[in-house]
Structures are given as C-alpha cells and as structure tokens.
C-alpha positions in Angstrom: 211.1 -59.0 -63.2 211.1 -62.8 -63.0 211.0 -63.0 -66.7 213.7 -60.0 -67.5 216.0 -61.9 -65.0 215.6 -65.1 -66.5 216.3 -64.1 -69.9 219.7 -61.9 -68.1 220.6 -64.9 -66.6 220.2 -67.1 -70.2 222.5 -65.2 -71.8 225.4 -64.5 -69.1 225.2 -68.6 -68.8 225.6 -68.7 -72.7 228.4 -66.0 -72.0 230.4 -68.1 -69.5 229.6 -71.5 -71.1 230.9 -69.9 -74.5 234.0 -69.0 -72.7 234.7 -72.2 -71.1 234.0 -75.1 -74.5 235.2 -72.4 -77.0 232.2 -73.6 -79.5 228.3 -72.1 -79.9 226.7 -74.2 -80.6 227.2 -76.9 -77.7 227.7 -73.5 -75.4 223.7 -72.9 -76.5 223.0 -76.3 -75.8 224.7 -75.9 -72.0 222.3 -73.5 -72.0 219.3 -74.7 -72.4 219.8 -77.5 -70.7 221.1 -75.2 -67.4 217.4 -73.0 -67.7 215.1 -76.1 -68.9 217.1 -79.0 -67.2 218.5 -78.4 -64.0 216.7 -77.0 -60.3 217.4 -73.3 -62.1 213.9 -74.0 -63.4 212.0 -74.1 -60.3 213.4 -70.9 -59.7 212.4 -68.8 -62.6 209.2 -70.8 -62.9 207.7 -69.1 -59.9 207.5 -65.2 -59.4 208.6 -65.1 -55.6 210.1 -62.7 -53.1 213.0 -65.3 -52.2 213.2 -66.8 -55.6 213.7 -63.7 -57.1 216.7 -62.5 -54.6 218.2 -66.2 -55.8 217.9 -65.2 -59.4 219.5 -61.9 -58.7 222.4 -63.7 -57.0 222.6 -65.9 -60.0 222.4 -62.9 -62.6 225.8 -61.5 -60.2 227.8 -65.0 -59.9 227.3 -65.3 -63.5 228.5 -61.8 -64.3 231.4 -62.5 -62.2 232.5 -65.8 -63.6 232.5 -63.9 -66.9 234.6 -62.0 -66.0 236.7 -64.0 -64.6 237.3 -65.9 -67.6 236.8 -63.6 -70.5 238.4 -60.4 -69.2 240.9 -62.3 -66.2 239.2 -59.2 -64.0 239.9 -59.9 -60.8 238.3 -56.5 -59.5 235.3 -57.1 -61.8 234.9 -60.4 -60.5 234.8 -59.5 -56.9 232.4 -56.8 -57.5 230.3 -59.4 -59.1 230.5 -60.9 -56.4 229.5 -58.4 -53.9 226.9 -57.8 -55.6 225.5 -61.2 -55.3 226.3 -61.6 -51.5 223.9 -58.2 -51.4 221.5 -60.4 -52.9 221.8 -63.6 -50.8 224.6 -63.6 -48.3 225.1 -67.9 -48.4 227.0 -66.5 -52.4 230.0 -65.3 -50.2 231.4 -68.7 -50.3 232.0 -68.5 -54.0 234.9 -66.5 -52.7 236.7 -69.8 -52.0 236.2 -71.1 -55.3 238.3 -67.6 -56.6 240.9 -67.7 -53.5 241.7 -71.8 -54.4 242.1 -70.9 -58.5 244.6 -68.2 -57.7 246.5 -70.1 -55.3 246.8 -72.7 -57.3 247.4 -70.9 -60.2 250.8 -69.3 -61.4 252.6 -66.3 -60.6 254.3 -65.8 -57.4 253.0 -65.2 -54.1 252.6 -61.6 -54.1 251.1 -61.0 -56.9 248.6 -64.1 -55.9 248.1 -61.7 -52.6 247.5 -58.7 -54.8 244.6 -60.6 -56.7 243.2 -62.7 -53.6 242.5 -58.9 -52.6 241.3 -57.5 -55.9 238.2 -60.3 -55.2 237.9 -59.7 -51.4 237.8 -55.9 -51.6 234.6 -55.8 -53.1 233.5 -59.2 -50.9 234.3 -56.9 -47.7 233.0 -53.8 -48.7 229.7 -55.7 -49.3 229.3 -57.1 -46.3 229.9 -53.8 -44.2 227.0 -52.3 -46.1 225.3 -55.6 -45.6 226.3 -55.0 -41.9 225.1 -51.3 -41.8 221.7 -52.4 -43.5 220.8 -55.3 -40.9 222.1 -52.3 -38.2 219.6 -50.0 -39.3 216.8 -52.5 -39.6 217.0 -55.2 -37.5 219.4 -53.0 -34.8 222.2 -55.8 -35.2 224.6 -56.3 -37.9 224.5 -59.9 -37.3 220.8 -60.2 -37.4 219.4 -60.6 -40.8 215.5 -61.0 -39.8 215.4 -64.3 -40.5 214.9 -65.6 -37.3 212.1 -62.9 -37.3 210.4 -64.6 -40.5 207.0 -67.0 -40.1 209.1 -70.6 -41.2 205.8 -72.1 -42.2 202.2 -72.2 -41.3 201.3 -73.9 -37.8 205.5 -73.5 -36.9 204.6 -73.0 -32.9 206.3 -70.7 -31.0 208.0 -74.0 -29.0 209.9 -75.2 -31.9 211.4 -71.9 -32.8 212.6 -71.5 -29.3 213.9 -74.7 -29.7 215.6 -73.9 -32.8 215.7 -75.5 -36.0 219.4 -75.9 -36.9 220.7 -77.8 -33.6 223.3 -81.0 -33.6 221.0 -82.5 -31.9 218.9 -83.0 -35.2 222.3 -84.6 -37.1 220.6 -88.5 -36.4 217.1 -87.4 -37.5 217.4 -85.5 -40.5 219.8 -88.3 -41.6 217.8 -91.4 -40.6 214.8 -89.1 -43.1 217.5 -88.6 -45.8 219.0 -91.3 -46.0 217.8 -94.5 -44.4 214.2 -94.1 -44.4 211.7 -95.3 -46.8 209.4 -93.8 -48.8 205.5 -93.4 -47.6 203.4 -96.0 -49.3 200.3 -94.5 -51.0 197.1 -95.5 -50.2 193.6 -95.4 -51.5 192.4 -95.3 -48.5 192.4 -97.7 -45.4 194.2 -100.4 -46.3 194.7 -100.4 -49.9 198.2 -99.9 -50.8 199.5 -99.4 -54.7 202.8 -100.8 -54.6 203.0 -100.3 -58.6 203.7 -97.9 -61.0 202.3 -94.7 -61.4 201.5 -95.2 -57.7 198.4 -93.4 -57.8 
C-alpha cells in the first residue's frame, strides 16, 4: 500500500508542479526532489499505520490542489479535501489556504461566497461523518481515541493525567528547542569527542 501510495502521490506532485512552472522537465525535477529530498521521505520509507493515513492525506491535498489549478474546481477541490480531513483531521486547515486565494482573488463578493462554499461543502460534510464515526466508536463526536492511544513505552499513567499539551510546558519545550545545547557524546566516563564525526 505504502509503495502504490507513494508512486500516486509521485505523480499527482508532478501533476500540480506541472501546473504551477508550466515546463516538464524542472516539474520532474520538483519532483524528485519533493519524494527523495524533503521529510516526505521518511514517510514513504516506512510501512506504518500513522504514516500511511499521512500519505493518504497527502494523495487527497494533492488531488485537490490539482484541481484547483488545472480544472479551477472548486467543488473538486473541497472534496479533495474532505477526503483528506477523513484521512487526518489536522488537513482541515488547508481550508484557509483556499478561503485566503478566493478572497483575495477577483470577482465580486458573491460569487467569492458561492465558491468559499463550493470548498467548505465537502469540508463540512466530512467532518459530520468524521463526527458520526468517533460517535459510534469512541461514544463522542469530539473524541477521536487518541487520548485513548499508548504515547510511548514507560508513558505512566501520571503524566497522561497530567496532560501533554498544557501552557504550562510553553518555557520548557522552548528552553529544549531553542536555547539548549546539544548532548555531548561520550565514550564513556569522561571522554568526550568534541570533533567531527562525533562518534
């Protein structure tokens, strides 16, 4: 599936990339360098449960910016989009990317109102059945199991209570991020290799 996927995914980027520099050849490059080059990699590198969800989203945004800019669908594009908030529900703010381009673009208000909701039609509809599916399984459409998921191995019951996504963790994570060092590598005790390769 990974592999199918992948390949999809190839040739929709070659499809959009085609669209937007008008030329094969560097649209092939764009291309490559988006499956060999970028984080896309790690994705299709690994056959995974949640990686494989991602690529589905991707294979839907990609359908849907197609779309968008070979055909000017705006109905196509939103149920390309749907389709890939089925797939990962964070995709739904893509819908902002399509709401800012027809706002700013031209044509007057209401037909700007009439395409906003040829792209948000299928973005609702997608979410009540994204709704109806956490109902029936998780017996909340707000729950999507996540908070039900194992995070990692050794997470103790504590933290999760806790919770993971608090303000309160705004000065940590960004004292890690941004103004921490790196670990220095050791040998062991007291040996430290402060030069390249580091190891």
């Amino acid at each position: 599936v990974t592999m199918v996927l992948s390949l999809v995914n190839l040739g929709l980027f070659y499809w959009v990339a085609k669209a937007i520099l008008k030329d094969g050849l560097n649209a092939l490059w764009m291309s490559f360098a988006y499956a060999f080059a970028s984080s896309y990699m790690g994705l299709a590198w690994e056959s995974w449960v949640p990686y494989q969800s991602q690529l589905v989203a991707t294979t839907f945004l990609f359908l849907s910016l197609g779309l968008w800019l070979t055909k000017k669908s705006y109905l196509g594009a939103g149920i390309g989009l749907g389709l890939a908030i089925l797939a990962r529900l964070f995709t739904a703010t893509t819908s902002l990317f399509y709401l800012i381009l027809i706002w700013v673009g031209e044509g007057k208000v209401k037909e700007k109102m009439k395409k906003g909701i040829a792209v948000l039609w299928p973005v609702f509809g997608a979410l009540v059945i994204l709704g109806f599916y956490n109902w029936a399984r998780f017996d909340s459409p707000l729950r999507d199991g996540y908070a039900l998921q194992e995070s990692y191995y050794g997470a103790s019951v504590e933290q999760r209570a806790k919770g993971w996504y608090r303000l309160e963790n705004i000065p940590t994570n960004f004292y890690y991020y941004f103004l921490k060092g790196v670990y220095p590598v050791t040998r062991g005790g007291d040996d430290y290799l402060l030069k390249f390769p580091f190891f």
